[in-house]
VEXVEX-523482 format. One record per residue: residue in one letter; x, z, y of N, C-alpha, C in turn. Coordinates in steps of 0.2 Angstrom, whole numbers, plus 2048, in hexadecimal, padded with zeros to 3 digits. Each point is the difference from the previous one (the first is absolute). Layout:
N
PT resn n.c1 n.c3 n.c2 ca.c1 ca.c3 ca.c2 c.c1 c.c3 c.c2
PT    A    X    Z    Y     X     Z     Y    X    Z    Y
...
***
This chain:
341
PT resn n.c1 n.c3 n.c2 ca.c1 ca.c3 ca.c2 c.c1 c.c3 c.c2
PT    X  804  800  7FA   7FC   800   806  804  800  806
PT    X  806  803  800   804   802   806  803  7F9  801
PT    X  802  7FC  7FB   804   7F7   802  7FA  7FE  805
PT    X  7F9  800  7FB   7FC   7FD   806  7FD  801  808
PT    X  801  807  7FE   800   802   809  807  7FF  804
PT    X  805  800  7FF   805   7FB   801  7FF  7FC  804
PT    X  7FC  7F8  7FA   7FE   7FA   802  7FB  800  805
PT    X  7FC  805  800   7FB   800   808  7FF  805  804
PT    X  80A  800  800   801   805   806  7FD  800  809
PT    X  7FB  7FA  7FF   800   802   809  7FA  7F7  7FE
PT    X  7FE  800  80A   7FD   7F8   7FE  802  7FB  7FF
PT    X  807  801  801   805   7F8   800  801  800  7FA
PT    X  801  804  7FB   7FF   7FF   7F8  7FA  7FD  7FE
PT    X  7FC  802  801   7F8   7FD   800  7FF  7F9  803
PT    X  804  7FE  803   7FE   7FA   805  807  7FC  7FC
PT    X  806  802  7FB   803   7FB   7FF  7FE  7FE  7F8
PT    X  7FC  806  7FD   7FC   7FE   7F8  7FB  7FB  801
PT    X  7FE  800  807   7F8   7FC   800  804  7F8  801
PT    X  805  800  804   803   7F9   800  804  7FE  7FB
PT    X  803  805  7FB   802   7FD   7FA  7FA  7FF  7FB
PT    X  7FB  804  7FF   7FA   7FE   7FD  7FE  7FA  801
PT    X  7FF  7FE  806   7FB   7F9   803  806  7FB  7FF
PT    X  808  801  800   803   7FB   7FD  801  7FD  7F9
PT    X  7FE  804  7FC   800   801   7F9  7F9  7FB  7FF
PT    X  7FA  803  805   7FB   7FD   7FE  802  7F8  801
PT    X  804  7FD  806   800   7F9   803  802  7FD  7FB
PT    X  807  804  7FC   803   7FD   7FB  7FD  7FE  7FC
PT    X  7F7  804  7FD   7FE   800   7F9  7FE  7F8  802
PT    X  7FE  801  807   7FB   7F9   803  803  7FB  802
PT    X  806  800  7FC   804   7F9   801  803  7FF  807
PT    X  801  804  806   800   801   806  808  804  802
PT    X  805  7FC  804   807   805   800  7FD  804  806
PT    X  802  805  7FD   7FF   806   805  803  800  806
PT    X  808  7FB  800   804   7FE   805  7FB  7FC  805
PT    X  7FE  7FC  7FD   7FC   7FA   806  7F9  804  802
PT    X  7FD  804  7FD   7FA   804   802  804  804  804
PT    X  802  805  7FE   803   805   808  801  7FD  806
PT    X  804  7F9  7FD   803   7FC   808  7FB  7FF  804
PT    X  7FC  7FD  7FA   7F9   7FC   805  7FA  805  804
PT    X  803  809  7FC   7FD   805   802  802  803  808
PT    X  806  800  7FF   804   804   805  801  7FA  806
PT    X  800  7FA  7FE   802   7F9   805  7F9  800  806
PT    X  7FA  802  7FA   7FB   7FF   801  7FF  805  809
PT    X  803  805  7FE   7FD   804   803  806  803  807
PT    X  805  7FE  800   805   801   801  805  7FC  802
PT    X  7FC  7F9  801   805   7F8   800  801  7FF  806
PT    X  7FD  804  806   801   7FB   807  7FC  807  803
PT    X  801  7FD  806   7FE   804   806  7F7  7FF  800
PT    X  7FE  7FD  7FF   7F7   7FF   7FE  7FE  804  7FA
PT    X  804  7FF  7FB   800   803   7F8  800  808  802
PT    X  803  803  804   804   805   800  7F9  802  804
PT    X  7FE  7FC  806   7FB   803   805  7F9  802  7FC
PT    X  7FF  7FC  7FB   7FA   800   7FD  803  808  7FB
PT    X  804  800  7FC   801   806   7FB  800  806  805
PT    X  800  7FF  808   800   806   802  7F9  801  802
PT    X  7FD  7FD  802   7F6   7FF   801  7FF  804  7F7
PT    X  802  7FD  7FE   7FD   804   7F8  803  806  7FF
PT    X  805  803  802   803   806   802  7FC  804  803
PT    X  800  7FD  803   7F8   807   807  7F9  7FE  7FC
PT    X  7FF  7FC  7FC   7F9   803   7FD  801  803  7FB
PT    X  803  801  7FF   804   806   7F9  800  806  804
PT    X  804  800  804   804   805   805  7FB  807  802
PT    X  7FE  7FE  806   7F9   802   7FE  7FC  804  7FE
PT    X  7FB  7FD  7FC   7FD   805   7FA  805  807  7FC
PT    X  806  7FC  7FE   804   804   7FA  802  805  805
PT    X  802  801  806   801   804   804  7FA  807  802
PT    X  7FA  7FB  800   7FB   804   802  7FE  807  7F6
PT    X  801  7F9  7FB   800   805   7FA  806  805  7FE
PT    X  806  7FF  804   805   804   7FF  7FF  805  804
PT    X  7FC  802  804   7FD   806   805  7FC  804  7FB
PT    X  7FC  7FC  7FC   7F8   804   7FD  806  801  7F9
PT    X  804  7FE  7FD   804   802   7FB  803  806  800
PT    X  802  802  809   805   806   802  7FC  804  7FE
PT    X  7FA  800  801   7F9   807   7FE  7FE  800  7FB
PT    X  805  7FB  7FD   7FD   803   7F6  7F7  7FC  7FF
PT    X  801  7FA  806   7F9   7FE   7FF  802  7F8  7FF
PT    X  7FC  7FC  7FC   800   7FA   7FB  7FB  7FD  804
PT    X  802  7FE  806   7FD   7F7   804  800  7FA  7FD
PT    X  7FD  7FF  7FB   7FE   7FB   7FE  7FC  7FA  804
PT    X  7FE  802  807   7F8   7FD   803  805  7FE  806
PT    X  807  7FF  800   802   7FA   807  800  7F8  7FF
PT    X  7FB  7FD  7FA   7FE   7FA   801  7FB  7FE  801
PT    X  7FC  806  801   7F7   800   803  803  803  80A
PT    X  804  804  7FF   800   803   807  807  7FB  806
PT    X  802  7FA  7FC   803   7FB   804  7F9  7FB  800
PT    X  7FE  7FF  7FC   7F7   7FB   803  800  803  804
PT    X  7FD  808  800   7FC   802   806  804  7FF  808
PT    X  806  802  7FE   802   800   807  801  7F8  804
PT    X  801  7FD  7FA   7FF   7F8   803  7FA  7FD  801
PT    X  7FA  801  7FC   7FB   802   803  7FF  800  806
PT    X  800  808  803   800   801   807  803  7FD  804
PT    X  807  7FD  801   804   7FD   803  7FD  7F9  801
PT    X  7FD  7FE  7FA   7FE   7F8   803  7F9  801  804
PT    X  7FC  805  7FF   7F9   7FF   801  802  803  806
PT    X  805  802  803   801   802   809  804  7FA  800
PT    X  803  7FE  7FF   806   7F9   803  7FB  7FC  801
PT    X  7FA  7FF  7FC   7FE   7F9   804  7FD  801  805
PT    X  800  806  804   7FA   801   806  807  803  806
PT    X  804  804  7FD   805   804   807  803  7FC  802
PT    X  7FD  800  809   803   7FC   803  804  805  805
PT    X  806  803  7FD   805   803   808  805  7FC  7FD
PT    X  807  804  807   809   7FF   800  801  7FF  7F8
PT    X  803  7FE  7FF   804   7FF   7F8  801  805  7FD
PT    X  806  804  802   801   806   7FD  7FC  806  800
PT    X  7FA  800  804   7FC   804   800  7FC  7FD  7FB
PT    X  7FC  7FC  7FF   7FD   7FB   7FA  804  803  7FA
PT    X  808  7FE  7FE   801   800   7FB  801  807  7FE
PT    X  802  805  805   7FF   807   7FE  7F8  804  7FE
PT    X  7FA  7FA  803   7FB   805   7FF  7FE  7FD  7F6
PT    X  804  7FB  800   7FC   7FC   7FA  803  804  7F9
PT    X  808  803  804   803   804   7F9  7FD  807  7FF
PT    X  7FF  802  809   7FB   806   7FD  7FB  800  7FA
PT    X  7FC  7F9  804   7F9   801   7FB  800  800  7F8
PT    X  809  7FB  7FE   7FF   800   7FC  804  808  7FB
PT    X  802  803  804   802   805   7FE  7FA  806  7FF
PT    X  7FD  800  804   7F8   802   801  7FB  7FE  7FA
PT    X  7FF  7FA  7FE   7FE   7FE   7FA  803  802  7FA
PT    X  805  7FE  800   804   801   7F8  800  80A  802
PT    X  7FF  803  804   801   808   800  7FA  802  7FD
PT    X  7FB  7FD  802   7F9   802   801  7FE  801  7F7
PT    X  804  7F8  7FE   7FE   7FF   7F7  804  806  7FE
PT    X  807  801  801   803   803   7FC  7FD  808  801
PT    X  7FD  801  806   7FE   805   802  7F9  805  7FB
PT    X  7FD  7F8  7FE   7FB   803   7FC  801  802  7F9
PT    X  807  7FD  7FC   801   804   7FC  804  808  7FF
PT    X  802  800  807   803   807   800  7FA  806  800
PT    X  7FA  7FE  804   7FD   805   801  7FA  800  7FA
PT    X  801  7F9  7FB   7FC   805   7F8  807  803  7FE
PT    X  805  7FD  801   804   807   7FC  800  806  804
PT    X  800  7FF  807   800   808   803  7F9  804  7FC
PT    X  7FC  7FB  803   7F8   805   7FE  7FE  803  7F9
PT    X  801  7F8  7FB   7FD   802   7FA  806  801  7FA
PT    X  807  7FF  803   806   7FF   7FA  7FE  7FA  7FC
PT    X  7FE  7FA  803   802   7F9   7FE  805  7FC  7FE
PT    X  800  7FE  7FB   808   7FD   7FE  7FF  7FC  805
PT    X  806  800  805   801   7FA   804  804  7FB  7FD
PT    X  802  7FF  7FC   800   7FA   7FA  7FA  7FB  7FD
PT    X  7FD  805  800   7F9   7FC   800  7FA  7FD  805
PT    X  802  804  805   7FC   7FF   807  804  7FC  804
PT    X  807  7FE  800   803   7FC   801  800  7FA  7FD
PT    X  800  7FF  7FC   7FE   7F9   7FC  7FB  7FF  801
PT    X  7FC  802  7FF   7F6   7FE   800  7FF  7FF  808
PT    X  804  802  805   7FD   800   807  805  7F8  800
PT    X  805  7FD  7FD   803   7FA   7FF  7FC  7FC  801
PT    X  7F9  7FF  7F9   7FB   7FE   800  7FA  7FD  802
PT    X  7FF  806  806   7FA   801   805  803  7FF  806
PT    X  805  800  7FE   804   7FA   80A  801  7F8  7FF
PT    X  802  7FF  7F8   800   7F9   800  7F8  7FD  800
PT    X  7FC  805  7FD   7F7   7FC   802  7FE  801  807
PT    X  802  806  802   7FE   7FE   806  803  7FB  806
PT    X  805  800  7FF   804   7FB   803  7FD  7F9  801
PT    X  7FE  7FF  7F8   7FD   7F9   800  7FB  7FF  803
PT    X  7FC  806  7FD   7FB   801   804  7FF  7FD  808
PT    X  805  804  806   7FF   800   804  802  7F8  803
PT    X  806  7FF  7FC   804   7F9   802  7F9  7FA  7FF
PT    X  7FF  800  7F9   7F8   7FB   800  7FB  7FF  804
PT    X  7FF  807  803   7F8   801   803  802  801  807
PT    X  800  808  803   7FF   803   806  807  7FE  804
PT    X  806  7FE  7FE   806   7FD   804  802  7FC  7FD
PT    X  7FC  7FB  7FC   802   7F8   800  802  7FE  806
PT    X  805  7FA  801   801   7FB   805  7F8  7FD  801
PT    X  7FF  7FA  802   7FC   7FC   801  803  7FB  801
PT    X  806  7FF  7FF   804   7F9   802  805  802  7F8
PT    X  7FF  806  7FD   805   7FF   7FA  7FD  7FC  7F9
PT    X  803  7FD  7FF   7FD   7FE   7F6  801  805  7FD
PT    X  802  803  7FE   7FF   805   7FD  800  806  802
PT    X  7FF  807  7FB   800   806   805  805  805  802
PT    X  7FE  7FE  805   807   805   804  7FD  800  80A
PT    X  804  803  802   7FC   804   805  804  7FA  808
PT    X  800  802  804   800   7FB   806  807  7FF  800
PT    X  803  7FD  804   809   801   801  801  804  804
PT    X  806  805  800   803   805   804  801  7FC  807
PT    X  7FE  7FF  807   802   7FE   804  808  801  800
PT    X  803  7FC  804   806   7FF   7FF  805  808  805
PT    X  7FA  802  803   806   804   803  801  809  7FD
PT    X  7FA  7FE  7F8   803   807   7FC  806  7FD  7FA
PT    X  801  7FC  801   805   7FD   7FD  807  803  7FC
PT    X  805  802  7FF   805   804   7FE  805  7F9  802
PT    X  806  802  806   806   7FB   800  805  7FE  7FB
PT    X  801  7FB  800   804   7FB   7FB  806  804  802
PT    X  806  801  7F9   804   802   801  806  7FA  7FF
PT    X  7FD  7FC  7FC   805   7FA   7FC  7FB  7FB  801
PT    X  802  7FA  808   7F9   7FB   7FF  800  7FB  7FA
PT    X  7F9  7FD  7FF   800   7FB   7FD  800  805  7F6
PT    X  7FD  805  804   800   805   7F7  7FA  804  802
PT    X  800  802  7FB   7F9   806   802  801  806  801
PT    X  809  802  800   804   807   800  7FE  805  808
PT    X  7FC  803  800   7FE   805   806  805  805  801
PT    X  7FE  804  807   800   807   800  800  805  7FA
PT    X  7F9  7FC  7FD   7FE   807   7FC  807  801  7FA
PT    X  805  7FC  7FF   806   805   7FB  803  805  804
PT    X  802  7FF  807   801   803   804  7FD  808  800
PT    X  7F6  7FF  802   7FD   806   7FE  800  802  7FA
PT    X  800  7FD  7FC   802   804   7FB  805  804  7FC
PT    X  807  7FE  802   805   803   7FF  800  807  807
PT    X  7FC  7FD  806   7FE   809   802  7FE  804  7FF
PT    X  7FC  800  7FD   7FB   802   7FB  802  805  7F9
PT    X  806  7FC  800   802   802   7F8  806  806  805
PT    X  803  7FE  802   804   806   805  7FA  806  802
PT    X  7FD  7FD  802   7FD   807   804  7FD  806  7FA
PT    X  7FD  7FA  7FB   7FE   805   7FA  808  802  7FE
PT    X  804  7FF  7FE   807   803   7FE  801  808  805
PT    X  800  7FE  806   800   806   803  7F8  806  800
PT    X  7FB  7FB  802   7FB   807   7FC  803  804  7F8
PT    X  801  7FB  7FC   801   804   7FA  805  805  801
PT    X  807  7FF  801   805   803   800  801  805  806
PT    X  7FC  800  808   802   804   806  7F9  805  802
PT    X  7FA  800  7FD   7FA   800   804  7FE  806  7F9
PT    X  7FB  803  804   7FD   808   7FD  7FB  7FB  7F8
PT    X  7FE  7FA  806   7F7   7FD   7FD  806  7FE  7F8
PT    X  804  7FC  802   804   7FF   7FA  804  806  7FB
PT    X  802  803  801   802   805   7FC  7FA  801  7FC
PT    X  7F8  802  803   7FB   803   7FF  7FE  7FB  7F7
PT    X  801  7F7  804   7FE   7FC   7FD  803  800  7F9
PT    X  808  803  7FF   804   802   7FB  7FD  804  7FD
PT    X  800  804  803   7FB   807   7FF  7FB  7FF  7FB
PT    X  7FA  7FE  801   7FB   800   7FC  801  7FA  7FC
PT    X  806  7FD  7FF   801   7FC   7FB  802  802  7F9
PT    X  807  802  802   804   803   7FA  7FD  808  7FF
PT    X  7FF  804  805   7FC   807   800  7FA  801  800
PT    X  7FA  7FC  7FC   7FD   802   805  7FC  80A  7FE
PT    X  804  802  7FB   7FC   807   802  803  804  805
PT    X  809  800  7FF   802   802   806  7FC  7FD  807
PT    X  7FF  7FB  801   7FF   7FC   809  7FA  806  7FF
PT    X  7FA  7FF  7FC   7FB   807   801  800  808  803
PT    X  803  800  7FD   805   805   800  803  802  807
PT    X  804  7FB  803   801   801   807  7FB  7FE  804
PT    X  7FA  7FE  7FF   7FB   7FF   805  7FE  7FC  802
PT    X  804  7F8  7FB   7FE   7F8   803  7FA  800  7FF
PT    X  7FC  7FE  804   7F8   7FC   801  801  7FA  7FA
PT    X  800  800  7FA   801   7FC   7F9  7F9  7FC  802
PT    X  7FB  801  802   7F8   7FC   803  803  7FC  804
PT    X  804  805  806   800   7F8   806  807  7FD  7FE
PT    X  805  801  7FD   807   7FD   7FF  7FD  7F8  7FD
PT    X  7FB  802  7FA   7FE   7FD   7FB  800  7F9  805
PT    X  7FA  802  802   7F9   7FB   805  804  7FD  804
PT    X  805  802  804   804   7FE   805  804  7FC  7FB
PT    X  805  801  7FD   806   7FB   7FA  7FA  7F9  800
PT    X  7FC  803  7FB   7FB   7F9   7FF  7FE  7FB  805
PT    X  7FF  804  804   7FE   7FC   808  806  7FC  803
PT    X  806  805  801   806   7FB   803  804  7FB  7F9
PT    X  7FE  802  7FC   804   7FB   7FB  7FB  7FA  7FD
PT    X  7F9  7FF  802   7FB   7FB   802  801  7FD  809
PT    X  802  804  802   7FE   7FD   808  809  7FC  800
PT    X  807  801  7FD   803   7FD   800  800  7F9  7FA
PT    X  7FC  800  7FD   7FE   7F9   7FC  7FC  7FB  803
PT    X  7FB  803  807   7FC   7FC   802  803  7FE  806
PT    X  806  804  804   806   7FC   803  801  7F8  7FE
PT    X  802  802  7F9   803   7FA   7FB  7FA  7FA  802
PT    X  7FA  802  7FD   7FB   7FD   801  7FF  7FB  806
PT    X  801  804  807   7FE   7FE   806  807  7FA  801
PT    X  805  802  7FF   806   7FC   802  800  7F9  7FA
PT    X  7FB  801  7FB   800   7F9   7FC  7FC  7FA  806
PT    X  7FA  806  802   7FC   7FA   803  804  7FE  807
PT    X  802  805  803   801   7FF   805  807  7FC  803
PT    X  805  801  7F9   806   7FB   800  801  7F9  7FA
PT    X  7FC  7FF  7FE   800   7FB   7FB  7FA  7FC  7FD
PT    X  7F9  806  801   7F9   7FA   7FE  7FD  800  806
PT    X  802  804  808   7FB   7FE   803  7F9  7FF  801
PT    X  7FF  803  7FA   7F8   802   7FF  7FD  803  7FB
PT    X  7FC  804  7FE   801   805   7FA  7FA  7F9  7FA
PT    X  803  800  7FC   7FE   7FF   7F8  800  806  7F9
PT    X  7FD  7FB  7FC   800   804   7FB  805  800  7FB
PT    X  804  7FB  802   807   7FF   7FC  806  802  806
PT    X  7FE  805  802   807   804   803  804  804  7FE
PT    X  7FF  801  7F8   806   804   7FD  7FF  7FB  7FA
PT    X  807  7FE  7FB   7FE   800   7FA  802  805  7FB
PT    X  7FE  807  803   802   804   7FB  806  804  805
PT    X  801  7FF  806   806   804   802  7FF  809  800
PT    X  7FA  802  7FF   7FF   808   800  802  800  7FB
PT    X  7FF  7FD  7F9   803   804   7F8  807  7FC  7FF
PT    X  803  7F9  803   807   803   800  804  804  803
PT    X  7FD  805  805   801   804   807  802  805  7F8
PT    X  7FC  801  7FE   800   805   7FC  808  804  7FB
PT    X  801  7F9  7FE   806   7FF   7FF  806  7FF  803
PT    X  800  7FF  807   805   800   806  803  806  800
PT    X  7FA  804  802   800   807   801  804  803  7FC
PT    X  7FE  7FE  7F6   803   803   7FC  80A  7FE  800
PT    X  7FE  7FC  802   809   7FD   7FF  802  801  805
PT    X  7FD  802  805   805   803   808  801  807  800
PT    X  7FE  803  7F8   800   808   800  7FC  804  804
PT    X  7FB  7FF  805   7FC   803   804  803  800  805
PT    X  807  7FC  802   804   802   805  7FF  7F9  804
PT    X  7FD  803  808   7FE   7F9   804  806  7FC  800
PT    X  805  802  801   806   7FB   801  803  7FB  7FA
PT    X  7FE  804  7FB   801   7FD   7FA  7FC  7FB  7FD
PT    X  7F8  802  802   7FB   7FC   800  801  7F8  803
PT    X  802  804  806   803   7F9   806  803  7F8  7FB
PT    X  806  805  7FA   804   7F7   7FE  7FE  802  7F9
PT    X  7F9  805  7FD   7FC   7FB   7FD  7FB  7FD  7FF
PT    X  7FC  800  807   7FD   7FA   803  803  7F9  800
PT    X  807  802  804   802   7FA   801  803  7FC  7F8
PT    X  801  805  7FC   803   7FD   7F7  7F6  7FC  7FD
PT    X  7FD  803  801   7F8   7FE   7FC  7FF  7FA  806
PT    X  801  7FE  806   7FD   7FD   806  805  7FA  7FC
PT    X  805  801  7FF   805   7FA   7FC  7FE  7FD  7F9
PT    X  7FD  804  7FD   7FA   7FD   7FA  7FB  7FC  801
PT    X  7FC  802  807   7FA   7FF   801  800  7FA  804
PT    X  806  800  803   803   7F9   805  802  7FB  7FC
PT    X  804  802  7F8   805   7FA   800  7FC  7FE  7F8
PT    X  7F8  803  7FF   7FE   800   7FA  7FE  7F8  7FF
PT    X  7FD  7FE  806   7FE   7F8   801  804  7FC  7FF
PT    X  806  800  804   806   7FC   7FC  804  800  7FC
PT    X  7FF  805  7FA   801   802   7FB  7FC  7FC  7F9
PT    X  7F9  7FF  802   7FB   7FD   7FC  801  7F9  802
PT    X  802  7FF  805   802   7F6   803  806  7FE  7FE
PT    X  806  804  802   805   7FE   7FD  802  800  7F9
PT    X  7FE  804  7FC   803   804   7F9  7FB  800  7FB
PT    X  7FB  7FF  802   7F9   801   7FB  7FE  804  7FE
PT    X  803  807  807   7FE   805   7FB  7F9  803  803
PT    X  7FB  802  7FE   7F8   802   804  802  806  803
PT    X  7FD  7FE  806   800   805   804  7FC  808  7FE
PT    X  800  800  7FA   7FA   807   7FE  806  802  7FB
PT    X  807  7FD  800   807   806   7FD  802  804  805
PT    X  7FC  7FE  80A   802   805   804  7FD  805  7FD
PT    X  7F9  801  7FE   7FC   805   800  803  805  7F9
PT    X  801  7FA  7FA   803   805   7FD  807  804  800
PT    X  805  7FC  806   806   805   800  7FF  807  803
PT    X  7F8  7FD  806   7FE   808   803  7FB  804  7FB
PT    X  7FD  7FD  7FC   7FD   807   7FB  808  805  7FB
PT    X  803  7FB  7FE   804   804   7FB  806  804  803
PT    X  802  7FE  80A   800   806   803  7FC  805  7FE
PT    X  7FB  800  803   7FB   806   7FE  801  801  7FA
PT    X  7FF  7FE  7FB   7FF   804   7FB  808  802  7FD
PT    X  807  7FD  804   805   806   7FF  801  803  803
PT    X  7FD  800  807   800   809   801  7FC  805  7FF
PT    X  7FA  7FD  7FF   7FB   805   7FA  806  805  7FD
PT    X  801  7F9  7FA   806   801   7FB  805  807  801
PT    X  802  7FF  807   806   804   803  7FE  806  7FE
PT    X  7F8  800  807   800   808   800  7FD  805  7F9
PT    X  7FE  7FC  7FC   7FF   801   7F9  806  802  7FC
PT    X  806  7FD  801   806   802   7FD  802  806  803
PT    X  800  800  807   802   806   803  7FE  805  7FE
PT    X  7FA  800  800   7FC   807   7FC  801  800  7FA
PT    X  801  7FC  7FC   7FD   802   7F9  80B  802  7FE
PT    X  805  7FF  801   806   801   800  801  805  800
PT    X  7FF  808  804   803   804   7FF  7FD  803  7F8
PT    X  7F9  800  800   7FD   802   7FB  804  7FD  7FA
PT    X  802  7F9  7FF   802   7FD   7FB  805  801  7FD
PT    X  806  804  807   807   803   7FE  800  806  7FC
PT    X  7FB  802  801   7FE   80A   7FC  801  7FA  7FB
***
């Protein structure tokens, strides 16, 4: 048992099994694993364009996994930042097409709302787990569900275009816009705010009371009771801020790259958030360049399947069997000392 906890000493262990696993698999499929990586990593990392778009998919990673590394600090399992990046982009579009001020006033009211919206979701499952001790594993997921119908809902019917073909809501006027940082790409500010974001969460975690406390009721939580932490509003609060930073994510999708809110605004970036999170160790910084390692999968998957033939659905598998060797991990860890007795 102890060689294998070895092997999955950390995520970069996990992250190089799943690349020799999926090259094993290319092998079985006639595929050199040489010409697939290239067409992988070429894909995503060939050029100044290449590189601008793998950062755009970087901040929709980004993001979420940051907002679920927050709810993780409190020993709470946000599964619900792919329901609470809708809601926040949501919001964001359904004001973008009507706010007419200054620009920056515009684009800072559109990331409020979007933080506002994805808080509001993440918000409701804090308060069944405050109130009634709700798995919020399961109220997280299921509110996943009830944001993507309602979404559609509203996109179809009460903020449909009347100039769109399909559904989705007006265009953002152009002055909630998010500034191009590399023209001629769709690379914004928002890696910019995001990588704030991830700084500032670093310092709450490690300099601030609210963070100690977050520790606190994670790994402690009889002692944090103990010393007096509101374990009701810590809870309610974590939920809320670790949804209201995916709806961030949310608002910066529409407002730096669709321009308008749809129903195809994420393809799943809250549950590969999920996994960011785990392979950044819960640590924002770390988080940071493993967005940008998954934003390099998600970017280079397309020309991976056009150059090499390999389907872009062995991205998905290289990030499920991440997850499942860090499962793996912390299963070794624990079950090891027992297995030395």
């Amino acid at each position: 048992m102890m060689r294998y906890r070895g092997l999955l000493a950390g995520p970069a262990g996990a992250v190089a099994i799943a690349l020799v696993l999926i090259a094993v698999a290319m092998l079985v499929a006639g595929v050199s694993p040489l010409d697939g990586f290239a067409a992988l990593f070429g894909g995503a990392l060939g050029g100044p364009r290449a590189i601008a778009e793998t950062l755009v998919q970087t901040t929709s990673l980004l993001l979420p996994a940051l907002g679920i590394a927050l709810a993780f600090r409190a020993g709470l399992f946000n599964i619900g930042a792919e329901g609470q990046l809708l809601v926040g982009g949501l919001c964001a579009g359904a004001a973008g097409a009507h706010l007419n001020l200054p620009a920056p006033l515009t684009v800072a009211i559109l990331l409020a709302l979007g933080f506002v919206g994805g808080g509001i979701w993440g918000a409701i499952a804090g308060w069944m787990k405050a109130r009634f001790n709700a798995s919020e594993i399961i109220s997280t997921l299921m509110l996943n569900f009830v944001a993507a119908s309602l979404a559609n809902y509203l996109v179809s019917g009460p903020l449909r275009s009347s100039l769109a073909s399909g559904a989705e809501t007006a265009p953002v006027l152009p002055n909630g816009w998010l500034p191009v940082l590399v023209p001629e790409t769709r690379l914004t500010i928002a890696i910019l705010i995001a990588i704030a974001i991830a700084f500032a969460l670093r310092f709450v975690f490690t300099r601030t009371v609210f963070g100690f406390e977050l520790r606190a009721i994670g790994e402690a939580p009889e002692a944090a009771r103990r010393a007096g932490i509101d374990m009701r509003a810590m809870t309610w609060l974590a939920l809320a801020l670790s949804g209201g930073i995916a709806g961030v994510g949310g608002a910066t999708i529409v407002t730096g790259v669709l321009h308008r809110f749809n129903t195809q605004l994420s393809p799943g970036y809250g549950f590969t958030a999920i996994a960011v999170a785990l392979v950044g160790d819960l640590n924002p910084l770390w988080i940071c360049v493993a967005a940008f390692g998954f934003g390099i999968l998600e970017s280079g998957g397309l020309a991976m399947q056009a150059s090499a033939q390999v389907p872009k659905d062995a991205i998905h598998v290289i990030e499920g069997l991440i997850v499942l060797l860090l499962a793996a991990r912390r299963y070794v860890a624990t079950r090891a000392p027992s297995a030395a007795v």
